[in-house]
PyMOL Python script that loads the backbone (N, CA, C, O; Angstrom):
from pymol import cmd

cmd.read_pdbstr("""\
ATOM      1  N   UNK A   1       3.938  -3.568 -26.589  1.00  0.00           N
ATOM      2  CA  UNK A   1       5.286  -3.074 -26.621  1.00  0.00           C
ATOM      3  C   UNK A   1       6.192  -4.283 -26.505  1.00  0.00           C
ATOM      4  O   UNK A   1       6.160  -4.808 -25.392  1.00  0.00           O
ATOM      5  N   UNK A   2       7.031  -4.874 -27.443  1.00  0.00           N
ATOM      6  CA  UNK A   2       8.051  -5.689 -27.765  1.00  0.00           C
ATOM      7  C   UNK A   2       9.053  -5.026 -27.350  1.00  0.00           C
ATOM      8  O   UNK A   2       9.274  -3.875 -27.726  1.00  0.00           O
ATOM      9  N   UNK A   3       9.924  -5.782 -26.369  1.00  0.00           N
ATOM     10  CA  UNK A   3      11.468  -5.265 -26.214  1.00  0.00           C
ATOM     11  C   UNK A   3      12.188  -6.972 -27.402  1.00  0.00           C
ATOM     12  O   UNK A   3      12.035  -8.058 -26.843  1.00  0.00           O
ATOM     13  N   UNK A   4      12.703  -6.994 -28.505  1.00  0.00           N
ATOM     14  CA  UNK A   4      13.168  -8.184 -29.049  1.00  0.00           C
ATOM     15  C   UNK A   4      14.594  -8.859 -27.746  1.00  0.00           C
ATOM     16  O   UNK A   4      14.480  -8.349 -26.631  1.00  0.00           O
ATOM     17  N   UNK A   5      15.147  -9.337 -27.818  1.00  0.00           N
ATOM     18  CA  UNK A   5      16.836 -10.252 -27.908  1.00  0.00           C
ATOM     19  C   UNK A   5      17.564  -9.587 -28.578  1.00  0.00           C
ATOM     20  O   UNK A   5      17.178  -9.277 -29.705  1.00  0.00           O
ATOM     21  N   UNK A   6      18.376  -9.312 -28.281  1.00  0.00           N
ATOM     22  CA  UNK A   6      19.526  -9.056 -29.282  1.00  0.00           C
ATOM     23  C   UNK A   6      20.430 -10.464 -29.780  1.00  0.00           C
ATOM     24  O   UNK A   6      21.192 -10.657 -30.727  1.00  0.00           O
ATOM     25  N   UNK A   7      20.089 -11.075 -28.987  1.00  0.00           N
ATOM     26  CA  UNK A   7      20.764 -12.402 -29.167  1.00  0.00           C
ATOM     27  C   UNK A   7      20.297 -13.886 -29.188  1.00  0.00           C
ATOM     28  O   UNK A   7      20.957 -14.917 -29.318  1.00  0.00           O
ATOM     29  N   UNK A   8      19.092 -13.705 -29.037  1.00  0.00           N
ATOM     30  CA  UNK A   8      18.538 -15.204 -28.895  1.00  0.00           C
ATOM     31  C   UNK A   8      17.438 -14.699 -29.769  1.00  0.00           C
ATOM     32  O   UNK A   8      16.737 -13.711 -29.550  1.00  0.00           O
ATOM     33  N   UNK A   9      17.376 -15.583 -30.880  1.00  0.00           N
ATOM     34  CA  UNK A   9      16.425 -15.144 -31.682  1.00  0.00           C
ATOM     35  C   UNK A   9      14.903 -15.641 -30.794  1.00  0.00           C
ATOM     36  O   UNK A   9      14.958 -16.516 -29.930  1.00  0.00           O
ATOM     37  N   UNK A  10      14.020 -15.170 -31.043  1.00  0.00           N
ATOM     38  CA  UNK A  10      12.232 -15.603 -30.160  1.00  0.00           C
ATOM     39  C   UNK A  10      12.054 -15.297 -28.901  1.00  0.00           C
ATOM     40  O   UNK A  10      11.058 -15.646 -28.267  1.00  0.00           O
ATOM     41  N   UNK A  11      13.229 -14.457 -28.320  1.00  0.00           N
ATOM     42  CA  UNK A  11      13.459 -14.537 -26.906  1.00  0.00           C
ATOM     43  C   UNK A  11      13.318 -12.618 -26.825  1.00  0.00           C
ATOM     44  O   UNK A  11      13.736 -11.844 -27.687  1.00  0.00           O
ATOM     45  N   UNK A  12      12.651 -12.268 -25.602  1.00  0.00           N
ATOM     46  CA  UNK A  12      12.672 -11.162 -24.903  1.00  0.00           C
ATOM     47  C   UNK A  12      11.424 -11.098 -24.329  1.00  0.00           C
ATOM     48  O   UNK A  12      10.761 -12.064 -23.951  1.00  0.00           O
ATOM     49  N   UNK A  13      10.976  -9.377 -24.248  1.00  0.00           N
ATOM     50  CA  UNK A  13       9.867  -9.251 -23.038  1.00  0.00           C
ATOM     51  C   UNK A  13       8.418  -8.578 -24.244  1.00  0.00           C
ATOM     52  O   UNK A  13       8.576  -8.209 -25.407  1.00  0.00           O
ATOM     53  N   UNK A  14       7.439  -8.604 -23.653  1.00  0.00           N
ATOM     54  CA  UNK A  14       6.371  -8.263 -24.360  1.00  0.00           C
ATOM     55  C   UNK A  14       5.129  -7.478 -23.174  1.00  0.00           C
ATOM     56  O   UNK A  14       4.953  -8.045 -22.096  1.00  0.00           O
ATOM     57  N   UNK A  15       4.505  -6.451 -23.429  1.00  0.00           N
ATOM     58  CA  UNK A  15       3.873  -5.639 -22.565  1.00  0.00           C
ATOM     59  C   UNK A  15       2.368  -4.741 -23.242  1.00  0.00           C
ATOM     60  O   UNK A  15       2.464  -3.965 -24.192  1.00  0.00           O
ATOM     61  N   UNK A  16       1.276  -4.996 -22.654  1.00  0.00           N
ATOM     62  CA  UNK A  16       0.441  -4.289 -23.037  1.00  0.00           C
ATOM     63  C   UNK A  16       0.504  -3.077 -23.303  1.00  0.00           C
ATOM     64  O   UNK A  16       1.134  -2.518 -22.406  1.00  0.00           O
ATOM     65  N   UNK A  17       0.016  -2.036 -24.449  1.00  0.00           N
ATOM     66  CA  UNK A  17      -0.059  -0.344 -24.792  1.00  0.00           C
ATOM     67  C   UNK A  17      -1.099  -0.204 -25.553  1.00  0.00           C
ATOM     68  O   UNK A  17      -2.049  -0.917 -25.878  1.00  0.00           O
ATOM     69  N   UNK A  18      -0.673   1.057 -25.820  1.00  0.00           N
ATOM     70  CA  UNK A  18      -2.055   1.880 -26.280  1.00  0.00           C
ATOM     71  C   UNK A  18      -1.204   2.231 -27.938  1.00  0.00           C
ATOM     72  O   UNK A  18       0.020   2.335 -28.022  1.00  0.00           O
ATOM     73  N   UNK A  19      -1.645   2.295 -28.492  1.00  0.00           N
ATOM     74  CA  UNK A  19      -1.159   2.538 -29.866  1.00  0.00           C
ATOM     75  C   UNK A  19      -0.039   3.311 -30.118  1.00  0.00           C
ATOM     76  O   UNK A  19       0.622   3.359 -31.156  1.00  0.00           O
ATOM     77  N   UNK A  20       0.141   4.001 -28.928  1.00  0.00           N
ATOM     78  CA  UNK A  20       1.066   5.066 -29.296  1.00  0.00           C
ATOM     79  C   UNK A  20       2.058   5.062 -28.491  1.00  0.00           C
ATOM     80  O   UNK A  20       2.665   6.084 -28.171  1.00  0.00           O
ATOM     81  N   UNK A  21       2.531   3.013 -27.760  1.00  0.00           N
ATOM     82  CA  UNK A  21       3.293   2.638 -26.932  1.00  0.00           C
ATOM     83  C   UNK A  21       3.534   2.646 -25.523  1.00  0.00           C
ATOM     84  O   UNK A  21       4.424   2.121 -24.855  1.00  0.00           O
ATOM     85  N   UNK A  22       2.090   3.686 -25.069  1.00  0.00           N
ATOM     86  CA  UNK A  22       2.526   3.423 -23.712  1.00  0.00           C
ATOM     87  C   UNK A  22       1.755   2.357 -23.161  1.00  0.00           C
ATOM     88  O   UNK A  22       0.786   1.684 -23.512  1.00  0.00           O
ATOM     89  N   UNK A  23       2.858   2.470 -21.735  1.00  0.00           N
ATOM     90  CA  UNK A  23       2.236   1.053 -21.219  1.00  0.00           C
ATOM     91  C   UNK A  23       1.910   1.965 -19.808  1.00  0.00           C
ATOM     92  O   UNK A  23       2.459   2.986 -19.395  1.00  0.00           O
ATOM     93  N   UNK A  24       0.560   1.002 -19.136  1.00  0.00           N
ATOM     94  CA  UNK A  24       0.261   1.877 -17.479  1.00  0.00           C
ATOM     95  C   UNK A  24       1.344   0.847 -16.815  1.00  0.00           C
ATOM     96  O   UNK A  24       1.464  -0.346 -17.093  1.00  0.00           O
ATOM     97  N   UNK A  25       1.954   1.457 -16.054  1.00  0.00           N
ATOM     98  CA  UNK A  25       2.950   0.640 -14.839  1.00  0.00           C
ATOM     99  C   UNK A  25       2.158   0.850 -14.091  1.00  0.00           C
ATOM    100  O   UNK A  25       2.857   0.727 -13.085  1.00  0.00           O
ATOM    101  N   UNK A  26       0.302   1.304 -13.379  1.00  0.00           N
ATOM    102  CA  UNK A  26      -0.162   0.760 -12.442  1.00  0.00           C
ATOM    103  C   UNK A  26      -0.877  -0.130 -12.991  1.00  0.00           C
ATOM    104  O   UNK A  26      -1.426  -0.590 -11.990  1.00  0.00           O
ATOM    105  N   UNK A  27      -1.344  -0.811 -13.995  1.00  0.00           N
ATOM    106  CA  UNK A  27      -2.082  -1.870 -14.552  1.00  0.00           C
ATOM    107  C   UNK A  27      -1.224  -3.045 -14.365  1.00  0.00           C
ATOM    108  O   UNK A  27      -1.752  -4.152 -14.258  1.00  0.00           O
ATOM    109  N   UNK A  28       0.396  -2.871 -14.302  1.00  0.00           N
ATOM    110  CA  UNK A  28       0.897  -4.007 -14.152  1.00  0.00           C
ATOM    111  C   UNK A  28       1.189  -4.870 -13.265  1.00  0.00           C
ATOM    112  O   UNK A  28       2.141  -5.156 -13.992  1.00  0.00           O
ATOM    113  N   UNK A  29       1.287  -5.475 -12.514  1.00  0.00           N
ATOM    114  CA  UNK A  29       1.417  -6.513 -11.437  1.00  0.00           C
ATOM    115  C   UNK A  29       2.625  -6.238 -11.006  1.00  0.00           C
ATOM    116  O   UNK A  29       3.096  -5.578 -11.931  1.00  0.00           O
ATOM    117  N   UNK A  30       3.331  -6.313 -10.286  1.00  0.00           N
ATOM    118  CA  UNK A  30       4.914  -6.199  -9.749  1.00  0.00           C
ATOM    119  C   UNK A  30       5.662  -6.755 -10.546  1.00  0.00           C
ATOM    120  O   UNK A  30       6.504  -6.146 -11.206  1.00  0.00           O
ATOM    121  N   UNK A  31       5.427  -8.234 -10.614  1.00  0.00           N
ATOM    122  CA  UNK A  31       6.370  -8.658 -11.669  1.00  0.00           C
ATOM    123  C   UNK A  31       6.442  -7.896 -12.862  1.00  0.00           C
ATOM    124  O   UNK A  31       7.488  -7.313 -13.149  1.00  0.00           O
ATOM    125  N   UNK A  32       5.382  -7.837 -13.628  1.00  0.00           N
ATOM    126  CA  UNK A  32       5.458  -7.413 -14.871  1.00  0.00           C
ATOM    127  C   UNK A  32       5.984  -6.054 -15.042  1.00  0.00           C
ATOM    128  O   UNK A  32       6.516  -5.803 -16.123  1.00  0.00           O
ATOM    129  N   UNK A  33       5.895  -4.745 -13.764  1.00  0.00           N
ATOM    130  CA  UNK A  33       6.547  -4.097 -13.778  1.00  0.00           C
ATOM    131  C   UNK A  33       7.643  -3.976 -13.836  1.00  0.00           C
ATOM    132  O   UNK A  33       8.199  -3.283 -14.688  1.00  0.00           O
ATOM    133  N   UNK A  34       8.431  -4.846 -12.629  1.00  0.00           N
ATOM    134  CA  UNK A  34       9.632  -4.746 -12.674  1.00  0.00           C
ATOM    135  C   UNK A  34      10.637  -5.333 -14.112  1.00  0.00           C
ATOM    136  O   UNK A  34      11.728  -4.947 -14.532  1.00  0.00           O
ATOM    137  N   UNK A  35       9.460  -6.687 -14.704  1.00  0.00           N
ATOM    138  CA  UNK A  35      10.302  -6.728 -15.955  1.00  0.00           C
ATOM    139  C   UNK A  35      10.355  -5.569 -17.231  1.00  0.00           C
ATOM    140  O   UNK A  35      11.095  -5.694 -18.207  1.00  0.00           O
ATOM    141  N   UNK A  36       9.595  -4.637 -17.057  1.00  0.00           N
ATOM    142  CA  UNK A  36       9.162  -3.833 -17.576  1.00  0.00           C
ATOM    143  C   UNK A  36      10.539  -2.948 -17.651  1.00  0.00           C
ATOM    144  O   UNK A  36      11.183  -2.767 -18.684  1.00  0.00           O
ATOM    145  N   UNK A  37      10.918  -2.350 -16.148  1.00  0.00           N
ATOM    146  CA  UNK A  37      11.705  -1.687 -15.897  1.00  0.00           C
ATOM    147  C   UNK A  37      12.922  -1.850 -16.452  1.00  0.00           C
ATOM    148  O   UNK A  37      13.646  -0.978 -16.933  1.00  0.00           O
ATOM    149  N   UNK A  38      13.262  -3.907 -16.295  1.00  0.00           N
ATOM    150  CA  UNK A  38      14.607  -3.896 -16.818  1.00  0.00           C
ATOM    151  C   UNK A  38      15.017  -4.136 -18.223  1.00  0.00           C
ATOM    152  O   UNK A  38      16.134  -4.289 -18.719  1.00  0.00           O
ATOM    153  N   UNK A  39      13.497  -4.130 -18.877  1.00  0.00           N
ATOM    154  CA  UNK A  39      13.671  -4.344 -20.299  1.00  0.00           C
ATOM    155  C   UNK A  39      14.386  -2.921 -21.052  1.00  0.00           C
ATOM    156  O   UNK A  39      15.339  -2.748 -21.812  1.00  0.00           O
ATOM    157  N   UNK A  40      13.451  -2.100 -20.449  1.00  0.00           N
ATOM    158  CA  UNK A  40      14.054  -0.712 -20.719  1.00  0.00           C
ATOM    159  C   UNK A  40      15.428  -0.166 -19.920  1.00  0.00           C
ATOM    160  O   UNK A  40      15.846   0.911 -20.345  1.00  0.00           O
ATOM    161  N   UNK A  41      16.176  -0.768 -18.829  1.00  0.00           N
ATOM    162  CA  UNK A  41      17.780  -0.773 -19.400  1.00  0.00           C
ATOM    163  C   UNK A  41      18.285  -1.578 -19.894  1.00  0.00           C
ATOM    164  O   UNK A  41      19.501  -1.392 -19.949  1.00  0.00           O
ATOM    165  N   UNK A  42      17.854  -2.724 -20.451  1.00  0.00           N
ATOM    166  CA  UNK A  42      18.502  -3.116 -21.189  1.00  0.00           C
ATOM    167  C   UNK A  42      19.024  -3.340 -22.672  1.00  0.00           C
ATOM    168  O   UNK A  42      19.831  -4.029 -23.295  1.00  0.00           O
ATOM    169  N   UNK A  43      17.811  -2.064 -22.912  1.00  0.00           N
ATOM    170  CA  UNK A  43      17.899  -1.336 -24.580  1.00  0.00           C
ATOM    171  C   UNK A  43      19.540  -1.284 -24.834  1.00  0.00           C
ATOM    172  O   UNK A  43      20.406  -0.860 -24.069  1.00  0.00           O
ATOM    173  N   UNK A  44      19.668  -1.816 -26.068  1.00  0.00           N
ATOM    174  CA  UNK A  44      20.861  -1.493 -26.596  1.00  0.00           C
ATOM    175  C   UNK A  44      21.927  -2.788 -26.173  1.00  0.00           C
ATOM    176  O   UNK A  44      22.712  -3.262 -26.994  1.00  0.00           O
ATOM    177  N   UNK A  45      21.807  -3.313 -24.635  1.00  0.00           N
ATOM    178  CA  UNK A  45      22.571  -3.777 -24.227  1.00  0.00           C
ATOM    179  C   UNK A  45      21.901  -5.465 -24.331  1.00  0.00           C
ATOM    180  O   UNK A  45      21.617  -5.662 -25.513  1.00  0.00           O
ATOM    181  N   UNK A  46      21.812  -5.800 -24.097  1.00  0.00           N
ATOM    182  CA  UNK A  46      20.279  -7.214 -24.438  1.00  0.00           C
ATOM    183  C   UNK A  46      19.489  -7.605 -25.040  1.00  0.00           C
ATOM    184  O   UNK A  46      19.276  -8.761 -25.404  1.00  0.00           O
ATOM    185  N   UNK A  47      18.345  -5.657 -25.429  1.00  0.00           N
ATOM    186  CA  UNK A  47      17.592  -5.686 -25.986  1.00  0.00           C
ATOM    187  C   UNK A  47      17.576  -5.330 -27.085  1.00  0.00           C
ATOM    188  O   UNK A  47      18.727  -5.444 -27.506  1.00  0.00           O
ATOM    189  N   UNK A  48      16.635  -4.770 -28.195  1.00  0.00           N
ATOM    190  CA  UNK A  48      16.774  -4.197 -28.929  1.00  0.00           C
ATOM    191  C   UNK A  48      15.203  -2.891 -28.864  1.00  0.00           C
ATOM    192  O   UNK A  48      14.072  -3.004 -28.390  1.00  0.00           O
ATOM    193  N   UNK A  49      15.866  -1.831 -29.545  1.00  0.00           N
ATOM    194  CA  UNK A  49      14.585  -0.425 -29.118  1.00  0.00           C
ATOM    195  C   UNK A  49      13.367  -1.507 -29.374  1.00  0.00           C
ATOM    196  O   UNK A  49      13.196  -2.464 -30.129  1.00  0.00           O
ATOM    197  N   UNK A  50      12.431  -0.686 -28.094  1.00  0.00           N
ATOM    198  CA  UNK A  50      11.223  -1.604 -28.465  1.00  0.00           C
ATOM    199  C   UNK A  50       9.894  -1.444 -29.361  1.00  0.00           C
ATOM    200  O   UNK A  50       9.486  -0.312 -29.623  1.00  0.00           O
ATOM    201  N   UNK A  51       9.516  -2.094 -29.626  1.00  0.00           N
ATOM    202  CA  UNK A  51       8.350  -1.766 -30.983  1.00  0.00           C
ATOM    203  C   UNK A  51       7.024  -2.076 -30.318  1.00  0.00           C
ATOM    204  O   UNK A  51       6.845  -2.771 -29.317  1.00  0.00           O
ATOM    205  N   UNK A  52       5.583  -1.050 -31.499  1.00  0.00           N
ATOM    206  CA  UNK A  52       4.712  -1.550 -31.104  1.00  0.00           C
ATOM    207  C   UNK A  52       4.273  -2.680 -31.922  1.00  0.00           C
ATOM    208  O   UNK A  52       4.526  -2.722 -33.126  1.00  0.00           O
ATOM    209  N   UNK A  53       3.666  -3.537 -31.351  1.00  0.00           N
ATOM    210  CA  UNK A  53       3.381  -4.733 -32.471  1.00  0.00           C
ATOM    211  C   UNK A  53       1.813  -5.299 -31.788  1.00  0.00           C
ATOM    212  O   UNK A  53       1.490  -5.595 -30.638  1.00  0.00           O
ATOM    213  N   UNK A  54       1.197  -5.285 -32.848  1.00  0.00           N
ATOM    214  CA  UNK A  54      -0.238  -5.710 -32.582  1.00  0.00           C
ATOM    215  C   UNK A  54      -0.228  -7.419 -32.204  1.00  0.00           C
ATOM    216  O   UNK A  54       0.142  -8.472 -32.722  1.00  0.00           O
ATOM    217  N   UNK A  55      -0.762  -7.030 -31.194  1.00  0.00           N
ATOM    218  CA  UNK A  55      -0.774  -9.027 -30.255  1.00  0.00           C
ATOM    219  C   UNK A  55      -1.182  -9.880 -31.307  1.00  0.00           C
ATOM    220  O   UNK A  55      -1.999  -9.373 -32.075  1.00  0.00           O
ATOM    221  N   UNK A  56      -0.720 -11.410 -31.623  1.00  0.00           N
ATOM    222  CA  UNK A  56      -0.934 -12.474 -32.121  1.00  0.00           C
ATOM    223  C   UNK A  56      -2.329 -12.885 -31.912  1.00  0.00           C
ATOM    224  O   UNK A  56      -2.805 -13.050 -30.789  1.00  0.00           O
ATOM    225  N   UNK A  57      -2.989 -13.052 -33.022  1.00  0.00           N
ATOM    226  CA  UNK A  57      -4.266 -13.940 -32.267  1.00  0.00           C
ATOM    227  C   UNK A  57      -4.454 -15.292 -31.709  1.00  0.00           C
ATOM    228  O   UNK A  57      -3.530 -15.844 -32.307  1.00  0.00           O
ATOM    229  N   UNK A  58      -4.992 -16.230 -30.984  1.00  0.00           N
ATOM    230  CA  UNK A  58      -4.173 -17.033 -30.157  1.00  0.00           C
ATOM    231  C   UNK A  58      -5.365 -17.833 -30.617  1.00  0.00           C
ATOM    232  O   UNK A  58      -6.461 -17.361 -30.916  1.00  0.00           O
ATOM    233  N   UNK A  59      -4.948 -19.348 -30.640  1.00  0.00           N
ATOM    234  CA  UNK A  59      -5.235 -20.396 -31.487  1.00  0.00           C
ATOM    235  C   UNK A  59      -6.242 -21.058 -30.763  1.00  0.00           C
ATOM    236  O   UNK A  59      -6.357 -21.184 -29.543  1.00  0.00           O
ATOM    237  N   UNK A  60      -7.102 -21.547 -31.864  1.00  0.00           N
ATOM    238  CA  UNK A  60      -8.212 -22.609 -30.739  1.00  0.00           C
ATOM    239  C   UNK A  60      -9.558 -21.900 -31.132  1.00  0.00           C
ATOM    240  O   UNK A  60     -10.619 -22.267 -30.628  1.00  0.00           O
TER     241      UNK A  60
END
""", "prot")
cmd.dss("prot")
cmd.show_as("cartoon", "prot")
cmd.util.cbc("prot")
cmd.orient("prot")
């Protein structure tokens, strides 16, 4: 689950789901919850609606 920037292009929050976007808030650590939390008010206002997007494969 991608929350994008509305304003800084490469910039926002990113969160593990299940295909069909959800994410467990007990799988997440505190931090990651709580960024979790404020990504989702900040839809519209910061963010932009968030998408599912299949993770990058990571290099090496």
């Amino acid at each position: 689950m991608c929350f994008r920037s509305l304003f800084a292009s490469g910039r926002g929050y990113a969160f593990p789901c299940d295909g069909a976007g959800r994410v467990d808030l007990d799988g997440l650590s505190d931090t990651a919850r709580n960024n979790y939390l404020y990504a989702r008010a900040m839809v519209g206002k910061e963010l932009a609606v968030p998408a599912v997007e299949a993770e990058e494969p990571k290099a090496g």
